[in-house]
mmCIF file of the N, C-alpha and C atoms, coordinates in Angstrom:
data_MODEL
# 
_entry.id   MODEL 
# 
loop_
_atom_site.group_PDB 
_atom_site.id 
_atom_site.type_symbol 
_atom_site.label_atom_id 
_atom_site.label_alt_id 
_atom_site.label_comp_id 
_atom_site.label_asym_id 
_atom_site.label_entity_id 
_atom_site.label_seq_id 
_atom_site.pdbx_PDB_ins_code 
_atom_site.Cartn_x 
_atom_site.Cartn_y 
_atom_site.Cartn_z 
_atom_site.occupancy 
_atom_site.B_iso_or_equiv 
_atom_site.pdbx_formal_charge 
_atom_site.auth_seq_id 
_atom_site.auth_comp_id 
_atom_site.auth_asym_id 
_atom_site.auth_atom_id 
_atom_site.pdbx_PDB_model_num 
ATOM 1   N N  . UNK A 1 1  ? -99.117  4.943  -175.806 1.00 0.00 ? 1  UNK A N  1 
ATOM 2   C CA . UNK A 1 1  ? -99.675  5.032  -174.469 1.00 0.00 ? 1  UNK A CA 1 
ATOM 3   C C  . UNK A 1 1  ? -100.853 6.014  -174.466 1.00 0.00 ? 1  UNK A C  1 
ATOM 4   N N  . UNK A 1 2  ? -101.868 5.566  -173.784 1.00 0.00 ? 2  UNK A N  1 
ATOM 5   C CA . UNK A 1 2  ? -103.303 6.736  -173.412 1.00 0.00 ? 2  UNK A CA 1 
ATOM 6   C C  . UNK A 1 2  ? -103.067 7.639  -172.729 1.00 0.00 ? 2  UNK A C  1 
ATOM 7   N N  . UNK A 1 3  ? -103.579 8.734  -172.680 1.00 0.00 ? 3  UNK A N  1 
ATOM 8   C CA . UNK A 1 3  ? -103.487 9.413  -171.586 1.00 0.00 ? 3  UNK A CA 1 
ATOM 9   C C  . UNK A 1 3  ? -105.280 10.081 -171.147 1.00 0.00 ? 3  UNK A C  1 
ATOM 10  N N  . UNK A 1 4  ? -105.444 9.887  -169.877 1.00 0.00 ? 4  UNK A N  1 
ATOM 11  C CA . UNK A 1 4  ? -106.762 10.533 -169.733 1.00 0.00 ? 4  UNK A CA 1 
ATOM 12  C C  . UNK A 1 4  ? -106.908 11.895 -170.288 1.00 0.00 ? 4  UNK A C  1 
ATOM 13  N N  . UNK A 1 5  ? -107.843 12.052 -170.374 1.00 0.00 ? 5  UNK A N  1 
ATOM 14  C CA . UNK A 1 5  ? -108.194 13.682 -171.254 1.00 0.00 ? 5  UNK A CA 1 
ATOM 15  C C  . UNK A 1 5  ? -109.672 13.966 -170.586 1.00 0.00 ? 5  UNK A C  1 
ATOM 16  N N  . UNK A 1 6  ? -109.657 15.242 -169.974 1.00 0.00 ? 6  UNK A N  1 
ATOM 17  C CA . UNK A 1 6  ? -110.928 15.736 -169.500 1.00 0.00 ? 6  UNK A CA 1 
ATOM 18  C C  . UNK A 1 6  ? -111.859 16.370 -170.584 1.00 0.00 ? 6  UNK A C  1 
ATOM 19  N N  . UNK A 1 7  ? -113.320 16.191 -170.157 1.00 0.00 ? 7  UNK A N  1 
ATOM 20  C CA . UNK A 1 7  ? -114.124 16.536 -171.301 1.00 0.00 ? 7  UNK A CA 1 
ATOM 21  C C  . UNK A 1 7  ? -113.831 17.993 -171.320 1.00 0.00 ? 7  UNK A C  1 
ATOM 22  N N  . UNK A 1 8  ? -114.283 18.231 -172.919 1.00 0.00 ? 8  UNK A N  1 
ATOM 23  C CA . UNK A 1 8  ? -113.892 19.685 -173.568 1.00 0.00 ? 8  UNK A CA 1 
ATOM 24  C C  . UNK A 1 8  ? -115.126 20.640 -172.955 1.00 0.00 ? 8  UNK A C  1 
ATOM 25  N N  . UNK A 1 9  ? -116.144 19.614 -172.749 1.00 0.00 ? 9  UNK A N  1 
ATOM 26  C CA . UNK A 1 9  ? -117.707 20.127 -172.321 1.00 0.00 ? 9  UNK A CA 1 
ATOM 27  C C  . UNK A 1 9  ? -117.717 20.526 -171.176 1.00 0.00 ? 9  UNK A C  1 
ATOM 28  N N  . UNK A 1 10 ? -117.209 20.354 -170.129 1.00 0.00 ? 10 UNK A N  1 
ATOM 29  C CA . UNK A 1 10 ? -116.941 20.900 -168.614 1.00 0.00 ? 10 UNK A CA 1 
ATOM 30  C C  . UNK A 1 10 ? -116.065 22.623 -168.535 1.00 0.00 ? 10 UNK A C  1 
ATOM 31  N N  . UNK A 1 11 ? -115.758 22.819 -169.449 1.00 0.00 ? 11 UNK A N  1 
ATOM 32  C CA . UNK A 1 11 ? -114.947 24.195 -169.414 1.00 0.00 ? 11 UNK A CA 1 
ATOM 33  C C  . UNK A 1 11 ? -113.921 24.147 -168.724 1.00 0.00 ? 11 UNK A C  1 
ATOM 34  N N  . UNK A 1 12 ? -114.056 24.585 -167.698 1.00 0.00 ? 12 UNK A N  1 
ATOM 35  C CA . UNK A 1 12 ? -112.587 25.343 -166.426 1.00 0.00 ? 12 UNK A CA 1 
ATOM 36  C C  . UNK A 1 12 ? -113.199 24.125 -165.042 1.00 0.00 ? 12 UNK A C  1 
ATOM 37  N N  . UNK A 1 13 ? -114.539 23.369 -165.037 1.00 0.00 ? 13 UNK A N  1 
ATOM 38  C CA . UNK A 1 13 ? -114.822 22.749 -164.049 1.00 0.00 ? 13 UNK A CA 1 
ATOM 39  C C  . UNK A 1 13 ? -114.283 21.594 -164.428 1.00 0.00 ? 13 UNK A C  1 
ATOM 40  N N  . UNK A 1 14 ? -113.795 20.731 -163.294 1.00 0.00 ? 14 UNK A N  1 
ATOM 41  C CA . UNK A 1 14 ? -112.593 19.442 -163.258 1.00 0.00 ? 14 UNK A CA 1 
ATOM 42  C C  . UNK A 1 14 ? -114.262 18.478 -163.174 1.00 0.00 ? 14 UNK A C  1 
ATOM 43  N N  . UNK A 1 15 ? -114.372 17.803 -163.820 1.00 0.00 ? 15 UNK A N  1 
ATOM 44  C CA . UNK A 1 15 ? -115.990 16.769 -164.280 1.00 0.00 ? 15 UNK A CA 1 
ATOM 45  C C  . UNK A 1 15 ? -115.420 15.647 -164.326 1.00 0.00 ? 15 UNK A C  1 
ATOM 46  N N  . UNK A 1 16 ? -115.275 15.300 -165.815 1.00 0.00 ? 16 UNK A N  1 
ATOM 47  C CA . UNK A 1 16 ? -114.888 14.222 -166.228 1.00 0.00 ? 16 UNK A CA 1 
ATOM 48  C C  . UNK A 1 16 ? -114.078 13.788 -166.557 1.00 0.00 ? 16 UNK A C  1 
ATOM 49  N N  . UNK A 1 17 ? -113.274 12.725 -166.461 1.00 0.00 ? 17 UNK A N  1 
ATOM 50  C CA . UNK A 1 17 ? -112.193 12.439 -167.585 1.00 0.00 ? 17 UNK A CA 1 
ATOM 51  C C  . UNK A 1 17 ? -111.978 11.119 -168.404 1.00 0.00 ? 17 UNK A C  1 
ATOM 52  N N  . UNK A 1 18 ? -111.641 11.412 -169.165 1.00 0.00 ? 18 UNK A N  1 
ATOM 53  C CA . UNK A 1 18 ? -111.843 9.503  -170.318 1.00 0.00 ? 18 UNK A CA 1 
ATOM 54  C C  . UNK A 1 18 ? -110.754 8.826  -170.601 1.00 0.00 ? 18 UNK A C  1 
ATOM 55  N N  . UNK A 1 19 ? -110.716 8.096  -170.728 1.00 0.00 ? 19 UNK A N  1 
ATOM 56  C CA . UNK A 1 19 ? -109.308 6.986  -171.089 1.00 0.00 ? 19 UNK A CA 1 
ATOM 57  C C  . UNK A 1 19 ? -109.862 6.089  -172.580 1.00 0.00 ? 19 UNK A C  1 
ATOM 58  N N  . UNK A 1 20 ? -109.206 6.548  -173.334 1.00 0.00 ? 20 UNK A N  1 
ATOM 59  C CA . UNK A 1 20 ? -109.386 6.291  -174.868 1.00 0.00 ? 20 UNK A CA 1 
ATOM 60  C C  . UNK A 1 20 ? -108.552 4.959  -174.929 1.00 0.00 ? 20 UNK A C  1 
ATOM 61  N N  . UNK A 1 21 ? -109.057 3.745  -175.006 1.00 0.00 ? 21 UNK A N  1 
ATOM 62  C CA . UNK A 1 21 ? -108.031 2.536  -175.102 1.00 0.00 ? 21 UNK A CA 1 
ATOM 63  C C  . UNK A 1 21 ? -108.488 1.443  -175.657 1.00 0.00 ? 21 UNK A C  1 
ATOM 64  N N  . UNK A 1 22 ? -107.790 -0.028 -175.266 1.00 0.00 ? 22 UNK A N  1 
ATOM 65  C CA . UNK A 1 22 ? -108.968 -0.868 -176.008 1.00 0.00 ? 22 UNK A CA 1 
ATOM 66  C C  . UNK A 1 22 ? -110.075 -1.242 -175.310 1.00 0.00 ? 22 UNK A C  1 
ATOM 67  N N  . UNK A 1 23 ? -109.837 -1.038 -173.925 1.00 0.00 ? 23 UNK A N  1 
ATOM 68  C CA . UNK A 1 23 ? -111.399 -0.152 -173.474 1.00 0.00 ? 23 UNK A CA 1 
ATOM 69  C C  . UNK A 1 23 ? -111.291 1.023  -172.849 1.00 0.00 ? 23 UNK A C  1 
ATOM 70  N N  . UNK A 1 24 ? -112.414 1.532  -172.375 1.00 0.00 ? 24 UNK A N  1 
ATOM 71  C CA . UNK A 1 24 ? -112.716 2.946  -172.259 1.00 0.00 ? 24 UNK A CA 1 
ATOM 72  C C  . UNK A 1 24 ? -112.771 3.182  -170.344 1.00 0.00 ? 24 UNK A C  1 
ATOM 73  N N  . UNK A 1 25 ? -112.069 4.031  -170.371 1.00 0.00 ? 25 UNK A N  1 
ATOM 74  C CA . UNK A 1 25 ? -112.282 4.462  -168.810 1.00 0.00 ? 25 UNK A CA 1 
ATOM 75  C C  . UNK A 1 25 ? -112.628 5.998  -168.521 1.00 0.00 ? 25 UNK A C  1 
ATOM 76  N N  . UNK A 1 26 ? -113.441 5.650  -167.506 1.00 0.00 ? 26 UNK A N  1 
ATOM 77  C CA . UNK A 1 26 ? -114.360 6.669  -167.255 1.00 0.00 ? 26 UNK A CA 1 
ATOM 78  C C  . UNK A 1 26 ? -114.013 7.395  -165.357 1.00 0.00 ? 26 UNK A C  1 
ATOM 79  N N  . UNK A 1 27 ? -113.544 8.527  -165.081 1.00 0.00 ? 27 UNK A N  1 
ATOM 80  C CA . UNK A 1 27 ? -113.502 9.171  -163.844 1.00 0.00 ? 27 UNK A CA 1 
ATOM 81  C C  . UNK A 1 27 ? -114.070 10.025 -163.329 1.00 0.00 ? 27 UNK A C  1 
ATOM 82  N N  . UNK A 1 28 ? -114.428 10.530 -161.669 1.00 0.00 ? 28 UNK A N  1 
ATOM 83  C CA . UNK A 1 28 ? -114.930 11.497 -161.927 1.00 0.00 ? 28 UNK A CA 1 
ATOM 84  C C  . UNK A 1 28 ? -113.323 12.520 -161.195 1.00 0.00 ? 28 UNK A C  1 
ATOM 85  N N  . UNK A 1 29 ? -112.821 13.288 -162.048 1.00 0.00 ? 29 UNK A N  1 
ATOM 86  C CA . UNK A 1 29 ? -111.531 13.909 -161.532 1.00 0.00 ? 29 UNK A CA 1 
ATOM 87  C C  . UNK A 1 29 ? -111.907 14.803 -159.805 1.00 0.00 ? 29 UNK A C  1 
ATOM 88  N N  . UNK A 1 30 ? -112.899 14.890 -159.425 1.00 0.00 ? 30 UNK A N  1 
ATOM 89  C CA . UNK A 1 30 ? -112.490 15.190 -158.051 1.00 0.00 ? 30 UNK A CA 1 
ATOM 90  C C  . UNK A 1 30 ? -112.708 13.727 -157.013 1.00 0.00 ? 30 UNK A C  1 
ATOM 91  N N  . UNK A 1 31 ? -112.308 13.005 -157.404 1.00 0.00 ? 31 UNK A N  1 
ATOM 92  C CA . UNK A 1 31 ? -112.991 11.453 -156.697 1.00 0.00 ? 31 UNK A CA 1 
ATOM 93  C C  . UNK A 1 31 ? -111.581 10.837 -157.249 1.00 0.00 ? 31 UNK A C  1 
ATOM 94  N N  . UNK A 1 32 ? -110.765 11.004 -158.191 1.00 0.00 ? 32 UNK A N  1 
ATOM 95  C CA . UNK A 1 32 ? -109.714 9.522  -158.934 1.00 0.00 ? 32 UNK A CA 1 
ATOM 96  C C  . UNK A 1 32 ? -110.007 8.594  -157.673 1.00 0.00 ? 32 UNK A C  1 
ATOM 97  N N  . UNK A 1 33 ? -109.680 8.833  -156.481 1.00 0.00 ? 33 UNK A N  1 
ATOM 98  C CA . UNK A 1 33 ? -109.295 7.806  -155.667 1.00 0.00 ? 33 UNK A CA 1 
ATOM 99  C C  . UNK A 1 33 ? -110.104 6.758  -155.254 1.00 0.00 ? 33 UNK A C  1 
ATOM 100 N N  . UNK A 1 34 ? -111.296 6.829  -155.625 1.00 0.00 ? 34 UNK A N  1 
ATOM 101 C CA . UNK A 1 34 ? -112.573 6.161  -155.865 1.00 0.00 ? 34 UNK A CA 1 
ATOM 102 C C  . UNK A 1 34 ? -112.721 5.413  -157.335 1.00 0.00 ? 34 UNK A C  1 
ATOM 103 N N  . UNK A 1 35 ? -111.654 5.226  -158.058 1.00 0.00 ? 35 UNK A N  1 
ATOM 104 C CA . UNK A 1 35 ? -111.449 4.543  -159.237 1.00 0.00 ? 35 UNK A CA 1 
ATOM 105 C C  . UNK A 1 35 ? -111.877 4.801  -160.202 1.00 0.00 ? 35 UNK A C  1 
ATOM 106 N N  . UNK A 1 36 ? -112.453 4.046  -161.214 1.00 0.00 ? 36 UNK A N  1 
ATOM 107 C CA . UNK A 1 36 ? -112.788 4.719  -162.893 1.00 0.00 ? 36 UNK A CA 1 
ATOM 108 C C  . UNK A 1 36 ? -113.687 3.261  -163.084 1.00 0.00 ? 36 UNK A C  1 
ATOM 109 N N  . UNK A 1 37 ? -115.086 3.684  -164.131 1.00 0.00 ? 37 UNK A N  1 
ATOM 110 C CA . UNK A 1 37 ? -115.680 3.164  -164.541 1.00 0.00 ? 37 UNK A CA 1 
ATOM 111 C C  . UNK A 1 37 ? -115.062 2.401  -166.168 1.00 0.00 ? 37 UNK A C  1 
ATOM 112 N N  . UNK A 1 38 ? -114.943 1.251  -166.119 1.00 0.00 ? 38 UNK A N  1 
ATOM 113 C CA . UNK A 1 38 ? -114.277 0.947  -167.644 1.00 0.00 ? 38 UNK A CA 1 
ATOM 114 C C  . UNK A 1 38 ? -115.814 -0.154 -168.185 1.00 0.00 ? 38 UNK A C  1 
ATOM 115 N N  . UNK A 1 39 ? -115.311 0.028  -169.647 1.00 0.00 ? 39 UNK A N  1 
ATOM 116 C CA . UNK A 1 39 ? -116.616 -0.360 -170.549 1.00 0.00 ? 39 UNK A CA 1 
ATOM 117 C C  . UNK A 1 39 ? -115.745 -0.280 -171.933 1.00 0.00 ? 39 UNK A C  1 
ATOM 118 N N  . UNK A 1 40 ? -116.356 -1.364 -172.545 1.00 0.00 ? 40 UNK A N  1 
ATOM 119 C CA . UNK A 1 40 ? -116.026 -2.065 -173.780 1.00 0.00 ? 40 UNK A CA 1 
ATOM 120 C C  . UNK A 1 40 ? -116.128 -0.656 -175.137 1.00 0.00 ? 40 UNK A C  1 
ATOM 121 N N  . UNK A 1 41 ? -115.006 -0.581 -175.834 1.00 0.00 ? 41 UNK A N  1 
ATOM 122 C CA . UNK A 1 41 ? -115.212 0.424  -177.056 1.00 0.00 ? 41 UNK A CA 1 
ATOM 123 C C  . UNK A 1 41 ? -116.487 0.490  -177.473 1.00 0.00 ? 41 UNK A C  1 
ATOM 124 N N  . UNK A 1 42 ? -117.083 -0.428 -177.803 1.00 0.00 ? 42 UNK A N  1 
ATOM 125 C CA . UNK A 1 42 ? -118.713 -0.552 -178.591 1.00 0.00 ? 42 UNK A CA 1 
ATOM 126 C C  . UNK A 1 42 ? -119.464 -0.159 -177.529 1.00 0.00 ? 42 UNK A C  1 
ATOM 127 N N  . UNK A 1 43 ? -119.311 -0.314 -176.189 1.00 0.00 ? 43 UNK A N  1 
ATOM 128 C CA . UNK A 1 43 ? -120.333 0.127  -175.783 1.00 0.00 ? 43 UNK A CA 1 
ATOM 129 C C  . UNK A 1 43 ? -120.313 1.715  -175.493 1.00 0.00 ? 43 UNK A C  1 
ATOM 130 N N  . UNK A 1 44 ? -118.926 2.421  -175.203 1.00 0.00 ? 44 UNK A N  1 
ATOM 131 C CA . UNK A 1 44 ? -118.670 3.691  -175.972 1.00 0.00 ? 44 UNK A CA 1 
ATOM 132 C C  . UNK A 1 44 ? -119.885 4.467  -176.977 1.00 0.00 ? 44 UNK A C  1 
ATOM 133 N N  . UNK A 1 45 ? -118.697 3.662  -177.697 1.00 0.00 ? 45 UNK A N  1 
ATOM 134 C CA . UNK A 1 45 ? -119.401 3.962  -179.155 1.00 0.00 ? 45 UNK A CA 1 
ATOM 135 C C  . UNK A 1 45 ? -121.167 4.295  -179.009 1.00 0.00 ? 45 UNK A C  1 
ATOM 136 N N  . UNK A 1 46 ? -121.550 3.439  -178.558 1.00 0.00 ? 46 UNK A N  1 
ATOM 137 C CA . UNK A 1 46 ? -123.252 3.509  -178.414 1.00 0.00 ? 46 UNK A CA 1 
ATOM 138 C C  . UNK A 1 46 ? -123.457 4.852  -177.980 1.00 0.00 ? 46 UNK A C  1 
ATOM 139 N N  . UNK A 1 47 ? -122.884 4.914  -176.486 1.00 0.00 ? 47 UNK A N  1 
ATOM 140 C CA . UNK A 1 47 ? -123.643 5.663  -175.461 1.00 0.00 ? 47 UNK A CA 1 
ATOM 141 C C  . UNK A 1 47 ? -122.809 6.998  -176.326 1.00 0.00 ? 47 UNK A C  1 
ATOM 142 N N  . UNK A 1 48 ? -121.678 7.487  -177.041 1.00 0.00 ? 48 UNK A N  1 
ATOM 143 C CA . UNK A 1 48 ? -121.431 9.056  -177.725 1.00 0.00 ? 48 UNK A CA 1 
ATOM 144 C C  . UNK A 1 48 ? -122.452 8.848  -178.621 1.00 0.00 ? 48 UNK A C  1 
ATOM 145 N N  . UNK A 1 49 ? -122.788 7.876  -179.462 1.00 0.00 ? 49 UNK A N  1 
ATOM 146 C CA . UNK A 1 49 ? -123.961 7.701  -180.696 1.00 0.00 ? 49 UNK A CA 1 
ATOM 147 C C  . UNK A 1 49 ? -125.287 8.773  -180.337 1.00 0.00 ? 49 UNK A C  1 
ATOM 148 N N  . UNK A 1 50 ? -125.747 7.922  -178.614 1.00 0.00 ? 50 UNK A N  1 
ATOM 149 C CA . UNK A 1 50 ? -126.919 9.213  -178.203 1.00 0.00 ? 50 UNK A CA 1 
ATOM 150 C C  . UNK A 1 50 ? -126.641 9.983  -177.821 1.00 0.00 ? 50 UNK A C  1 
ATOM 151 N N  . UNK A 1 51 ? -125.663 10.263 -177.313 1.00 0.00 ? 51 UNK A N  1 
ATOM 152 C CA . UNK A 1 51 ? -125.691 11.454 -176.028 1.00 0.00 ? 51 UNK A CA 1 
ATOM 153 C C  . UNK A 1 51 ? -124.643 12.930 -177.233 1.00 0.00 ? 51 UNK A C  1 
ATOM 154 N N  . UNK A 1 52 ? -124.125 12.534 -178.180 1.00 0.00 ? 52 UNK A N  1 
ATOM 155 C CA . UNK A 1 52 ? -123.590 13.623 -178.963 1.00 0.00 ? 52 UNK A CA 1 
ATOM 156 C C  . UNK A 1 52 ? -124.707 14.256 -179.741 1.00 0.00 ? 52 UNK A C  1 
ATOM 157 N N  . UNK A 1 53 ? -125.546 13.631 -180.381 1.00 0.00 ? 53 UNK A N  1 
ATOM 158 C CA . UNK A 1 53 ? -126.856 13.944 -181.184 1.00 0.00 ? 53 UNK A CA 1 
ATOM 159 C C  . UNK A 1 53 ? -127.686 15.408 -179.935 1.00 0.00 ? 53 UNK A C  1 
ATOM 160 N N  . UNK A 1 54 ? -128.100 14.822 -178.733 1.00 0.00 ? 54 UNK A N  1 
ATOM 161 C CA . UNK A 1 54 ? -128.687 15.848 -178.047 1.00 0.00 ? 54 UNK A CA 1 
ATOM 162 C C  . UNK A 1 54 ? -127.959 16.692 -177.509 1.00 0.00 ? 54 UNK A C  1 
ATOM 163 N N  . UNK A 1 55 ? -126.279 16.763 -177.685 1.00 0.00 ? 55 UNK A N  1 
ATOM 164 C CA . UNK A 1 55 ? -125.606 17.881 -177.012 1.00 0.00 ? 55 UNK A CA 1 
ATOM 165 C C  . UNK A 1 55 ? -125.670 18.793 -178.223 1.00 0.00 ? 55 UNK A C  1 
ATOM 166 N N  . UNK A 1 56 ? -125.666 18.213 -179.391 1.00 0.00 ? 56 UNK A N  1 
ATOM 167 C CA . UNK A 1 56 ? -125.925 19.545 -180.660 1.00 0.00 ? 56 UNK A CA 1 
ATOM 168 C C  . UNK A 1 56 ? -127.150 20.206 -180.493 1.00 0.00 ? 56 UNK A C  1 
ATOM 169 N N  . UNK A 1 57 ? -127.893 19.352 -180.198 1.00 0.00 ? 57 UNK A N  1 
ATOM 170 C CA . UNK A 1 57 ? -129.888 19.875 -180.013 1.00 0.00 ? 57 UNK A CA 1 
ATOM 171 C C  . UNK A 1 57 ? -129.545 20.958 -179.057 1.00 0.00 ? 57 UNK A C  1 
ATOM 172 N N  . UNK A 1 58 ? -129.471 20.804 -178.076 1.00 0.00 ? 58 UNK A N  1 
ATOM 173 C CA . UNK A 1 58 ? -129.504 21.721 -177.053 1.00 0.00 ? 58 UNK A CA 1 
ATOM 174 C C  . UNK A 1 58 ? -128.669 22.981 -177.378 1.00 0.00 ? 58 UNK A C  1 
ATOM 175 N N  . UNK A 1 59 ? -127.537 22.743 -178.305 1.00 0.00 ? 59 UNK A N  1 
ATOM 176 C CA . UNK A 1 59 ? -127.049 24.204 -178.737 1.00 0.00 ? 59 UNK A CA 1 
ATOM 177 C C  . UNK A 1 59 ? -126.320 24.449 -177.796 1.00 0.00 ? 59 UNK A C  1 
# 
């Protein structure tokens, strides 16, 4: 079973949270009740491909 997991990148602020599955769900934890964005593993995959590269840049 999945369990959502909030990003490590938000600190102590409630942001985001992800659903690791055979697809991917996306929340914003002060909203759940407004539902979750879901999207295909690969397309995952893509969007951490860019967006991890410039969270190292930025330091």
């Amino acid at each position: 079973m999945s369990t959502w997991r909030k990003s490590s990148y938000t600190a102590n602020i409630e942001c985001v949270e992800v659903l690791l599955a055979e697809t991917v769900g996306v929340r914003d934890t002060k909203a759940r009740h407004l539902g979750q964005l879901t999207v295909s593993r690969s397309a995952w995959t893509a969007l951490i491909s860019v967006v991890q590269p410039a969270r190292e840049h930025r330091g």
